[in-house]
C-alpha positions as CSV (number, residue, x, y, z in Angstrom):
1,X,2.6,-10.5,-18.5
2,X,-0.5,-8.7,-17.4
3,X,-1.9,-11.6,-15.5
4,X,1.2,-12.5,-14.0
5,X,1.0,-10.4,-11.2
6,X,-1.3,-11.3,-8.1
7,X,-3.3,-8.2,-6.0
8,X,-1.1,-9.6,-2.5
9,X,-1.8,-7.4,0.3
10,X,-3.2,-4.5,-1.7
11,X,-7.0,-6.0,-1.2
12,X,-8.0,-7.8,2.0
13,X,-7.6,-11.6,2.0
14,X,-11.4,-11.9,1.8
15,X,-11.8,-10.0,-1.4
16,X,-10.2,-13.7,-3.1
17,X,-13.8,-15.1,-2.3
18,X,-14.7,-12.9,-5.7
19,X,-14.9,-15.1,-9.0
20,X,-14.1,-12.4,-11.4
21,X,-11.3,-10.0,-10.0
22,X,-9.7,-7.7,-12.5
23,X,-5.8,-8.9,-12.6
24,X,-3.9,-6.2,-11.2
25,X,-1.3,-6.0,-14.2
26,X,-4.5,-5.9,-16.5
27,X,-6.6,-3.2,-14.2
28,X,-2.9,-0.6,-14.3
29,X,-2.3,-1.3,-17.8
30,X,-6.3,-0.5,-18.7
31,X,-6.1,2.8,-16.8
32,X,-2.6,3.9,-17.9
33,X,-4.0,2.6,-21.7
34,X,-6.7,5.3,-21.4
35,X,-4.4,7.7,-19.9
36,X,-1.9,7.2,-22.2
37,X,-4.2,7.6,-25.4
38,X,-6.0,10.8,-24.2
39,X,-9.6,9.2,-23.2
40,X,-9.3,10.6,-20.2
41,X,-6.7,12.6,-18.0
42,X,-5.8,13.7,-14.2
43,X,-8.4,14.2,-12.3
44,X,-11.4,12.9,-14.7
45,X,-14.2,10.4,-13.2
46,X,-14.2,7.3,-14.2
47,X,-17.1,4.5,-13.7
48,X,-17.3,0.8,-13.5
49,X,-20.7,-0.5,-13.7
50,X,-19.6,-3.7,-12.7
51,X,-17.5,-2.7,-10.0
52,X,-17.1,-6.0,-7.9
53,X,-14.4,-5.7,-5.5
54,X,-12.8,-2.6,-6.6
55,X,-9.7,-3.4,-8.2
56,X,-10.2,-1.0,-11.3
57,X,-10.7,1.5,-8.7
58,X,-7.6,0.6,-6.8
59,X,-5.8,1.5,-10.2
60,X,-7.7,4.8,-11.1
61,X,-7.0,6.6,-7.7
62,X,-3.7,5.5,-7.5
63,X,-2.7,7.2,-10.8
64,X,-4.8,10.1,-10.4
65,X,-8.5,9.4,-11.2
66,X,-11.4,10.1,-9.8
67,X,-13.5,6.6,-9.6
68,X,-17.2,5.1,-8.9
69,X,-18.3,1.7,-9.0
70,X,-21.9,0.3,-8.6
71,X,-21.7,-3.2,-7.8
72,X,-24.8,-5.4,-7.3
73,X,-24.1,-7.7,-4.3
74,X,-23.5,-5.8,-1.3
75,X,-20.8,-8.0,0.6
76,X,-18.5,-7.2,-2.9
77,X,-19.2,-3.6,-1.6
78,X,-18.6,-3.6,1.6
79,X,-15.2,-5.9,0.3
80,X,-14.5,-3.0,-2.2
81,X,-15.0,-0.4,0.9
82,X,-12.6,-2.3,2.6
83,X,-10.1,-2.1,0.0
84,X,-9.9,0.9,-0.4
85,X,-9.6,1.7,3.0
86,X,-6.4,0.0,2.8
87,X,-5.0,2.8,0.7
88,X,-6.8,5.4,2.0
89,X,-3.7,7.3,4.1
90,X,-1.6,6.7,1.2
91,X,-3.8,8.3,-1.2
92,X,-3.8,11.5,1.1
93,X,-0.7,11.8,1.4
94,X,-0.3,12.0,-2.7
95,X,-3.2,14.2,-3.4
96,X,-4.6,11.4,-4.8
97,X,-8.9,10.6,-5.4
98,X,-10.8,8.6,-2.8
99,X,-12.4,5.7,-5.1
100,X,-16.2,5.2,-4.2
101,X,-18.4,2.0,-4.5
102,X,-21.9,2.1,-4.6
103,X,-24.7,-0.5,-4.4
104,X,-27.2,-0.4,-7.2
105,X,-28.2,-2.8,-10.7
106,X,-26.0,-1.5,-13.6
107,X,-28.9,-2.0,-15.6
108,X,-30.2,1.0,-14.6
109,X,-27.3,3.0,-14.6
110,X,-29.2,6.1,-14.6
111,X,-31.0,5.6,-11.3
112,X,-27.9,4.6,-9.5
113,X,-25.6,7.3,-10.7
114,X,-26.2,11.0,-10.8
115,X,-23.0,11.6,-12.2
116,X,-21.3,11.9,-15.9
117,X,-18.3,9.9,-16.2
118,X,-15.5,10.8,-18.4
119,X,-14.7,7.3,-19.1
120,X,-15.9,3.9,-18.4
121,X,-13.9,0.6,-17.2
122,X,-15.9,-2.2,-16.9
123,X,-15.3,-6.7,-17.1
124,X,-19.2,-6.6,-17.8
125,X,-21.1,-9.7,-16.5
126,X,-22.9,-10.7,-19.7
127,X,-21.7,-10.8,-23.6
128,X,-23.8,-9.3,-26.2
129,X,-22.6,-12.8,-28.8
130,X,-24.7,-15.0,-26.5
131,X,-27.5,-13.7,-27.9
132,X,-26.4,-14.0,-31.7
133,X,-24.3,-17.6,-31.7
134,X,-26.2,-19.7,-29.1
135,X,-24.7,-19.0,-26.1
136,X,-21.6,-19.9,-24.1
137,X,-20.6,-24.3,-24.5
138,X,-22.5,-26.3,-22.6
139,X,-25.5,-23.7,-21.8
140,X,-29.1,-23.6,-24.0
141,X,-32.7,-24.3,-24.0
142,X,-34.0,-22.5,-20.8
143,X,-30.3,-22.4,-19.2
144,X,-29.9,-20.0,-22.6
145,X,-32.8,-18.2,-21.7
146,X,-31.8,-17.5,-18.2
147,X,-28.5,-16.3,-19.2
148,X,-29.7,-13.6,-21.6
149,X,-32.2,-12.2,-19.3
150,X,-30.4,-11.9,-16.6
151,X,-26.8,-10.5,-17.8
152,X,-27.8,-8.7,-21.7
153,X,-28.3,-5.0,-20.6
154,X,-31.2,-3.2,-22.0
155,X,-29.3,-1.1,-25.0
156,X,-30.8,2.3,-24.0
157,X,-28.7,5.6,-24.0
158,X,-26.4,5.6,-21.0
159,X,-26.0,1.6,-20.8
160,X,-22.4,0.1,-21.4
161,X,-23.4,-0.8,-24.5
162,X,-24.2,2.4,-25.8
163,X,-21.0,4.4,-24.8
164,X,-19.3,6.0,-27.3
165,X,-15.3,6.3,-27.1
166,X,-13.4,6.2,-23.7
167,X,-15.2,3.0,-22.9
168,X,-12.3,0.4,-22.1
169,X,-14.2,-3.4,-21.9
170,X,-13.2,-6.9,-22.0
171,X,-16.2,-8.7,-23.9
């Protein structure tokens, strides 16, 4: 049932335009997940490298967290910024975390965030199997080629792919 549930008015209508939205039921039940098992608690920062429209950060400040997203293209930020704005009053009101978006390449994470996160949250734009079965059906040769430079982050310390626990991901 976690994709059963649509973001309605909780994101502007424009956000829609984005091909990868977190589902809502998904996004709450990740965040609660983490809270529920101890990676994080109340008040902790969480990232999304990936951060797209904000809909993971949407979740974290409504239960409590304190969020940052970097997202690539800038209209997904300013659409995130907008989002957020939504809730923004409501969020006062309950003490809650103002969620932030930032522009920047996750691939280097380091340069665009001067921050340690307690916990990460990410739908990462790339899988790491592309590079060990052949790629995704239907892509290969140069298409293949393509595809791993562009979304296979460089494995160094403080990439996605190098967190240790409190890293919720789907591959």
């Amino acid at each position: 049932g976690l994709y059963k549930q649509g973001w309605g008015d909780l994101i502007v209508p424009e956000a829609y335009i984005h091909p990868a939205k977190a589902a809502r039921g998904l996004a709450y039940w990740i965040v609660r997940h983490g809270l529920n098992s101890g990676y994080w608690k109340v008040g902790d920062l969480i990232l999304d490298p990936f951060g797209g429209i904000g809909g993971f950060g949407i979740a974290a400040a409504a239960l409590g967290l304190q969020f940052v997203g970097v997202e690539l293209e800038q209209k997904f930020v300013d659409l995130a910024q907008q989002n957020f704005e939504l809730h923004r009053r409501e969020w006062e009101l309950m003490g809650r975390p103002q969620p932030v978006i930032l522009q920047g390449d996750s691939r280097y994470l380091r340069q665009v965030l001067d921050a340690a996160a307690d916990g990460a949250i990410t739908s990462p734009p790339y899988v790491d199997t592309y590079t060990k079965t052949g790629g995704p059906k239907g892509v290969s040769g140069d298409g293949l080629e393509r595809l791993k430079k562009d979304y296979t982050l460089p494995s160094s310390s403080g990439q996605i792919g190098r967190m240790a626990e409190g890293a919720i991901t789907s591959p």
